[in-house]
DRENDREN-740765 format. One record per residue: residue number from 1; residue in three letters; x, z, y of N, C-alpha, C, O, CB in turn. Coordinates in Angstrom, 2 decimals, always signed. Glycine has a CB too. Example, Ala and Ser with C-alpha at 12.3 -4.5 7.8 and 13.67 -1.06 7.14 Angstrom:
BEGIN
[1 "ALA" [+13.19 +7.80 -5.69] [+12.30 +7.80 -4.50] [+13.20 +7.80 -3.30] [+14.24 +8.46 -3.32] [+11.31 +9.05 -4.47]]
[2 "SER" [+12.85 +7.08 -2.25] [+13.67 +7.14 -1.06] [+12.90 +7.87 +0.03] [+13.41 +8.04 +1.14] [+14.08 +5.72 -0.60]]
//
This chain:
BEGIN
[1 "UNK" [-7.03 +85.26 +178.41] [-6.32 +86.47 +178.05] [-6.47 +87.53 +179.14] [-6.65 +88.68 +178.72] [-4.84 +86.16 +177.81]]
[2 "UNK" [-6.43 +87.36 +180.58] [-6.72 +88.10 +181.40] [-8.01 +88.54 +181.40] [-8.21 +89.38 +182.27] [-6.39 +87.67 +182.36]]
[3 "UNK" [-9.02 +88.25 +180.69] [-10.41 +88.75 +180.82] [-10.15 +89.96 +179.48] [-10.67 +91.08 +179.45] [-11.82 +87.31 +180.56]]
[4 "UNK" [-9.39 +89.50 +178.64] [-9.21 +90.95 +177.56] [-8.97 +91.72 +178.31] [-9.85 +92.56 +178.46] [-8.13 +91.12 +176.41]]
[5 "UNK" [-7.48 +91.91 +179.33] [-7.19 +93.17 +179.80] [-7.97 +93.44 +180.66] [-7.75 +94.60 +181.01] [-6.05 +93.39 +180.23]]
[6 "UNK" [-9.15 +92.82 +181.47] [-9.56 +94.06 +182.18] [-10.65 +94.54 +181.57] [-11.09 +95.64 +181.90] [-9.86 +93.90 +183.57]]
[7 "UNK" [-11.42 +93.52 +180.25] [-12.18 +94.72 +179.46] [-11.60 +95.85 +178.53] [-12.22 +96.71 +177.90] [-13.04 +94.11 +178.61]]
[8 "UNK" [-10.28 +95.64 +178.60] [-9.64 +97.19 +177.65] [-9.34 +98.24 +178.85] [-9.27 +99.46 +178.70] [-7.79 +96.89 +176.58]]
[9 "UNK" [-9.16 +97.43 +180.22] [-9.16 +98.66 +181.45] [-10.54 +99.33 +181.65] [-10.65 +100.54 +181.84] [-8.76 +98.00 +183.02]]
[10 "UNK" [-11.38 +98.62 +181.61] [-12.76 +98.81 +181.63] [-13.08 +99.91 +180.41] [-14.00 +100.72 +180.39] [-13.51 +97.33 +181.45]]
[11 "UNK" [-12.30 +99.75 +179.67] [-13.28 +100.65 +178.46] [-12.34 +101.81 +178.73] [-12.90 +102.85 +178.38] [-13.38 +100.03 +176.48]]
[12 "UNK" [-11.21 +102.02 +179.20] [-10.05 +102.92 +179.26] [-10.94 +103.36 +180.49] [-11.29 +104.50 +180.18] [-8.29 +102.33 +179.39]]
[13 "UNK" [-11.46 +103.08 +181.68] [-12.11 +103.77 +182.43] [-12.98 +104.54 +181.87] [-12.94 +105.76 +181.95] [-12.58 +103.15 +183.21]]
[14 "UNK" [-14.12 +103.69 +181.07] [-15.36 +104.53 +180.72] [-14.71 +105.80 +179.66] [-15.48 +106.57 +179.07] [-16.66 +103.42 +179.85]]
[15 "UNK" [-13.99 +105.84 +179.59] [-13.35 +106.67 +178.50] [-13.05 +107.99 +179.15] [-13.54 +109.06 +178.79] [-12.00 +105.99 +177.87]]
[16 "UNK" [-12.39 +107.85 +179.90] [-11.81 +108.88 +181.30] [-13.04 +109.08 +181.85] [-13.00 +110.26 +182.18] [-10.65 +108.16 +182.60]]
[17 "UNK" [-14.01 +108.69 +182.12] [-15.16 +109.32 +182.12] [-16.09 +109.78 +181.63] [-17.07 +110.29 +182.16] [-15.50 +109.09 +182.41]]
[18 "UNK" [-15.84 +109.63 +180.58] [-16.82 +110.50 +179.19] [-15.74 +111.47 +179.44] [-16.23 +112.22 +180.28] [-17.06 +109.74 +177.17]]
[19 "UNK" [-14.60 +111.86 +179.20] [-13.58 +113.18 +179.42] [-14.24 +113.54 +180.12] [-15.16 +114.30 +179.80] [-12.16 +113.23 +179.89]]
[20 "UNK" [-13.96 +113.04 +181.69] [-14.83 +113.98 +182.61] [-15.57 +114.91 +182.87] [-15.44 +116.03 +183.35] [-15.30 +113.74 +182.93]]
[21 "UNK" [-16.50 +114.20 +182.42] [-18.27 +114.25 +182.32] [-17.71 +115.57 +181.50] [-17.78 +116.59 +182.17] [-19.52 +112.68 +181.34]]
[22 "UNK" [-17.36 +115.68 +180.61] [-17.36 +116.62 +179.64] [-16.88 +118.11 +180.28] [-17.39 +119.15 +179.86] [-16.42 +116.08 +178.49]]
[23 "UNK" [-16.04 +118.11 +181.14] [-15.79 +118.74 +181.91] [-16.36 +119.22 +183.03] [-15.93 +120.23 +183.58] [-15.14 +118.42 +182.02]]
[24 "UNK" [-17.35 +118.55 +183.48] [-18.23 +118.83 +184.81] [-19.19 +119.46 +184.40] [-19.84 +119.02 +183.45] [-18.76 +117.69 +185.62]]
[25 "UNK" [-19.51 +120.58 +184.99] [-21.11 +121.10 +184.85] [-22.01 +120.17 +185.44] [-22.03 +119.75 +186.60] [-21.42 +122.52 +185.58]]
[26 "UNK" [-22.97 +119.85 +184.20] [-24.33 +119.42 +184.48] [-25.52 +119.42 +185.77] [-26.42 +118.63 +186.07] [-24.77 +120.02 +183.64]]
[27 "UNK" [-24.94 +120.93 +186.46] [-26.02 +120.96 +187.75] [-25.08 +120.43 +189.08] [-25.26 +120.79 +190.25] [-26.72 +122.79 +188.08]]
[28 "UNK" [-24.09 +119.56 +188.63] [-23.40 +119.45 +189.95] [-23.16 +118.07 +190.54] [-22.42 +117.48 +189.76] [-22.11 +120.07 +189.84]]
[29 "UNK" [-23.44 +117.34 +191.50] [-23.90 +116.31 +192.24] [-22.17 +114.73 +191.26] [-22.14 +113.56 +190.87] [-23.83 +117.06 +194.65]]
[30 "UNK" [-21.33 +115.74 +191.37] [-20.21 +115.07 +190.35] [-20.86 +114.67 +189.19] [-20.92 +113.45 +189.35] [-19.01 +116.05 +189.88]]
[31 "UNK" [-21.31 +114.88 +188.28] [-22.26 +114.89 +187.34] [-22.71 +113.36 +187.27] [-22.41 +112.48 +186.47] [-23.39 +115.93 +187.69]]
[32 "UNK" [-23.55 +113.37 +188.44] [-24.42 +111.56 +188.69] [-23.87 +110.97 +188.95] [-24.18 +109.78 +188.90] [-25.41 +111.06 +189.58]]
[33 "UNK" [-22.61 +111.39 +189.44] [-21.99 +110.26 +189.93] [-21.04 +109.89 +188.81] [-20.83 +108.69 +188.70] [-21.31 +110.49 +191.29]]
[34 "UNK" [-20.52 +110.59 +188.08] [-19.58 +110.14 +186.44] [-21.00 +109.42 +185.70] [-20.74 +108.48 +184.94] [-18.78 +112.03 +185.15]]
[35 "UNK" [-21.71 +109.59 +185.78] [-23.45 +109.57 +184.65] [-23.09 +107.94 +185.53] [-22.57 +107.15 +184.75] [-25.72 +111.10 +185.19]]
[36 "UNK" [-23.24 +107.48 +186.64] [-23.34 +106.28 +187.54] [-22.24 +105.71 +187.34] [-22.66 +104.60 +187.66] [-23.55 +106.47 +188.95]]
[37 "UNK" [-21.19 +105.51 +187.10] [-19.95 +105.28 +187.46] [-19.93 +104.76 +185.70] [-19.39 +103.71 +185.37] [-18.91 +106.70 +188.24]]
[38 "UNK" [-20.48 +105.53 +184.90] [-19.90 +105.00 +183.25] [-21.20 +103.93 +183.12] [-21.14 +102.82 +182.59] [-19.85 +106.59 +181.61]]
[39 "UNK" [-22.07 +104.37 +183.56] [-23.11 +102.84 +183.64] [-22.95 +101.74 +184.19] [-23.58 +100.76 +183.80] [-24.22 +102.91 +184.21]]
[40 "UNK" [-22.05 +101.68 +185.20] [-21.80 +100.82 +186.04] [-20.87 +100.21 +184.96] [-21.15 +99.43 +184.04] [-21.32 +101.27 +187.50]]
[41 "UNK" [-19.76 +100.74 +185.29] [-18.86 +100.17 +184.03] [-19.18 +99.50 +182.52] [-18.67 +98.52 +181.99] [-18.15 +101.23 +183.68]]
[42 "UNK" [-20.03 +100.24 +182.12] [-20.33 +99.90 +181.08] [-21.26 +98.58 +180.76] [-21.23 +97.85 +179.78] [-20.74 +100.93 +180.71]]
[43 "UNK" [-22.15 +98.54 +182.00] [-22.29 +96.94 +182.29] [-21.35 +96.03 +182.36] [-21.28 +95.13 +181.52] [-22.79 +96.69 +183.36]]
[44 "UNK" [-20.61 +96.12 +183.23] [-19.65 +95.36 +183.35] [-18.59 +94.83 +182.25] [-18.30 +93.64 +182.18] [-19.16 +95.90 +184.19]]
[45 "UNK" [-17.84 +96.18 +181.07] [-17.52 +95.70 +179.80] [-18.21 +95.25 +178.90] [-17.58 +94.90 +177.90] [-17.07 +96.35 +179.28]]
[46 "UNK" [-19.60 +95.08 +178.88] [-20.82 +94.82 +178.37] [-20.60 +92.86 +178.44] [-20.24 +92.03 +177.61] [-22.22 +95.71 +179.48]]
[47 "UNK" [-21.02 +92.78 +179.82] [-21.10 +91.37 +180.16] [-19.21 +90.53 +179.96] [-19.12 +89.33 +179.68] [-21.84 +91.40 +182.04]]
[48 "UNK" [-18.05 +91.36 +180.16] [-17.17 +90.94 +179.49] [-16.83 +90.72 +178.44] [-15.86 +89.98 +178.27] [-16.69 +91.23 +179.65]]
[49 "UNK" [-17.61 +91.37 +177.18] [-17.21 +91.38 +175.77] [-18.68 +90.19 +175.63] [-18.77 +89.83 +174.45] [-17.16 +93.27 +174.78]]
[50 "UNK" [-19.41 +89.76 +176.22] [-20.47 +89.31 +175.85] [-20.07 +87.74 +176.32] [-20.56 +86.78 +175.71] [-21.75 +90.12 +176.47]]
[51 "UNK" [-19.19 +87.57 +177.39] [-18.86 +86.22 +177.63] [-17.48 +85.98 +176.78] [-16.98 +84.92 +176.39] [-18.71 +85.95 +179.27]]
[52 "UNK" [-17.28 +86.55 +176.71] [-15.81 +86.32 +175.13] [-16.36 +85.77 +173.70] [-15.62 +85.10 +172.98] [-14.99 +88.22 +174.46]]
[53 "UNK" [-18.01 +86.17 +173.23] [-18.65 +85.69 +172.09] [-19.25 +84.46 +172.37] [-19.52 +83.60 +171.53] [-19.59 +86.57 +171.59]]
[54 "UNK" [-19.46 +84.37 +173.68] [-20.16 +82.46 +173.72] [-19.09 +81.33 +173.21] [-17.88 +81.47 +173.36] [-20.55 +81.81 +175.67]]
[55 "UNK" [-19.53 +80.49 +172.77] [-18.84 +79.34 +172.24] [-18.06 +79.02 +173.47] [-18.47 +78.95 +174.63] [-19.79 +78.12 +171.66]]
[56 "UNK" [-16.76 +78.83 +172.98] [-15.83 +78.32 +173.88] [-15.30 +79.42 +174.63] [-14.29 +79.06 +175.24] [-16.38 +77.31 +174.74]]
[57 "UNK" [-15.57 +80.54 +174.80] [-15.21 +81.59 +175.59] [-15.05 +81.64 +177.33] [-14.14 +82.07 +178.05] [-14.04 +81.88 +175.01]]
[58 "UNK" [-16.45 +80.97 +177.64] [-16.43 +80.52 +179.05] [-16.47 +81.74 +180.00] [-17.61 +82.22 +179.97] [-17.65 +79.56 +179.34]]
[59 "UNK" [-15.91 +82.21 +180.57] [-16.27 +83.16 +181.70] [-16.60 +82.78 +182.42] [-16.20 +83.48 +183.35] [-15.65 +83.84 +182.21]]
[60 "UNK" [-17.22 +81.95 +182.84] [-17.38 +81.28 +184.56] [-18.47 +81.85 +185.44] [-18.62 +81.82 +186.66] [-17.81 +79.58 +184.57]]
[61 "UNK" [-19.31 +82.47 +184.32] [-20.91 +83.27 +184.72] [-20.68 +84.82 +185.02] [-21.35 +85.56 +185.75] [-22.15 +83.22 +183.23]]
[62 "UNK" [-19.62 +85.09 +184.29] [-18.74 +86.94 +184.73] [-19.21 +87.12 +186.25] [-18.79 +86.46 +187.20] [-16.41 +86.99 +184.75]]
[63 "UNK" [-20.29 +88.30 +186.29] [-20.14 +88.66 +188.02] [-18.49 +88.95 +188.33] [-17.64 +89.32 +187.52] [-21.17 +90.35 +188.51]]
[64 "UNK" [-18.31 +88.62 +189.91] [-17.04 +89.12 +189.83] [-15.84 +87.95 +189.60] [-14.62 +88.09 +189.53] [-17.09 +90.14 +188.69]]
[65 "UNK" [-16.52 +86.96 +189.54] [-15.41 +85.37 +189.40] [-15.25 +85.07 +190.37] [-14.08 +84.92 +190.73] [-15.79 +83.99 +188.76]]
[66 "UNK" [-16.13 +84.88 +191.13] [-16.02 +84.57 +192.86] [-16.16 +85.48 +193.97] [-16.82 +86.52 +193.84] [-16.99 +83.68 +193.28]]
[67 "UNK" [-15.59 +85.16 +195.02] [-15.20 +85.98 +196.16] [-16.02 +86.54 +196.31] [-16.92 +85.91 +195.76] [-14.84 +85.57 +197.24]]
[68 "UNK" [-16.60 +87.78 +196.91] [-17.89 +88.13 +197.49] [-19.09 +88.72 +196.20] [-20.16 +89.30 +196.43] [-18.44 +86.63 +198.31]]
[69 "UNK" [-18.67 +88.46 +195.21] [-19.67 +88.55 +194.25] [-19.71 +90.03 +193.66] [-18.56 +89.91 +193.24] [-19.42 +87.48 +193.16]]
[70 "UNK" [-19.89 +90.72 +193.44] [-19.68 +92.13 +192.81] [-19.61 +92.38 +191.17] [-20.50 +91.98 +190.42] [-20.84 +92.98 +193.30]]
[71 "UNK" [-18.39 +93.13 +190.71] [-18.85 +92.79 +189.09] [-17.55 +93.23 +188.73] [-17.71 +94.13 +187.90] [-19.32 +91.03 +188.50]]
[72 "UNK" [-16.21 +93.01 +188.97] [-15.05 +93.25 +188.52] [-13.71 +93.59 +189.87] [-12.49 +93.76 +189.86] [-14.84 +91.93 +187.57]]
[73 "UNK" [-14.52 +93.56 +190.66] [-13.49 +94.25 +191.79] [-13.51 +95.90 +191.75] [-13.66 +96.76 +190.89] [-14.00 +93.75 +193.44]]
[74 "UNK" [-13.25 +95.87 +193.17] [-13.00 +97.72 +193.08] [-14.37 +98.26 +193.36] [-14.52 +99.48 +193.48] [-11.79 +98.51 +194.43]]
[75 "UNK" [-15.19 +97.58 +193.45] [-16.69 +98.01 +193.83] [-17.12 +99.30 +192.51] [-17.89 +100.23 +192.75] [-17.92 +96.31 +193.75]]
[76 "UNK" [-16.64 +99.16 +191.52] [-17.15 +99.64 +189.95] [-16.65 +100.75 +190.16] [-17.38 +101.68 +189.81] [-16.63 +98.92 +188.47]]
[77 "UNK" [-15.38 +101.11 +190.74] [-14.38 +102.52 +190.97] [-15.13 +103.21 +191.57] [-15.34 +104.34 +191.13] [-13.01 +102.50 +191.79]]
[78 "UNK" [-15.64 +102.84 +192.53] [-16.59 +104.05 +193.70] [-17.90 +103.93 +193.78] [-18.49 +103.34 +194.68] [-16.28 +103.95 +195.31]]
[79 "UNK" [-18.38 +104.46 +192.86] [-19.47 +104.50 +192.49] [-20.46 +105.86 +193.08] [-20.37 +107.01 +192.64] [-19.25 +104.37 +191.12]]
[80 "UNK" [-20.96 +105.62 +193.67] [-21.61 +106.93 +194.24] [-23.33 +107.24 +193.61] [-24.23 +106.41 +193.54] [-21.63 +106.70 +196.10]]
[81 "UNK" [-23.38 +108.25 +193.35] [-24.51 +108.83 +193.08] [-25.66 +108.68 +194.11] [-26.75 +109.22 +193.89] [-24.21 +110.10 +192.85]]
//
């Protein structure tokens, strides 16, 4: 159940960044970095909604399960261009 909520936080991010984006002019360095930041994410709810369809609903392969690993920490928030 905890892997639902952080892919509905996850999509509630990418969401707030499509707003964004929408808001930012195109020639401005903010720009790549919302453009980077919803890709990033969007991997990441990607590979969460994708380990929820395997039989049994194993997460154990989720980057981001173990310490050190990158995938579902705060690494996805600061995303730099």
């Amino acid at each position: 159940m905890h892997e639902v909520n952080v892919a509905v936080h996850k999509l509630q991010l990418i969401l707030q960044a499509w707003s964004e984006l929408g808001r930012t002019n195109r020639n401005t360095p903010e720009y790549q970095t919302l453009m980077n930041k919803i890709r990033v994410l969007s991997v990441e709810y990607k590979a969460l909604v994708d380990a929820a369809r395997r039989p049994g609903g194993s997460n154990e392969s989720l980057p981001g399960r173990n310490k050190g690993e990158p995938g579902l920490g705060k690494s996805s928030l600061d995303v730099e261009s």
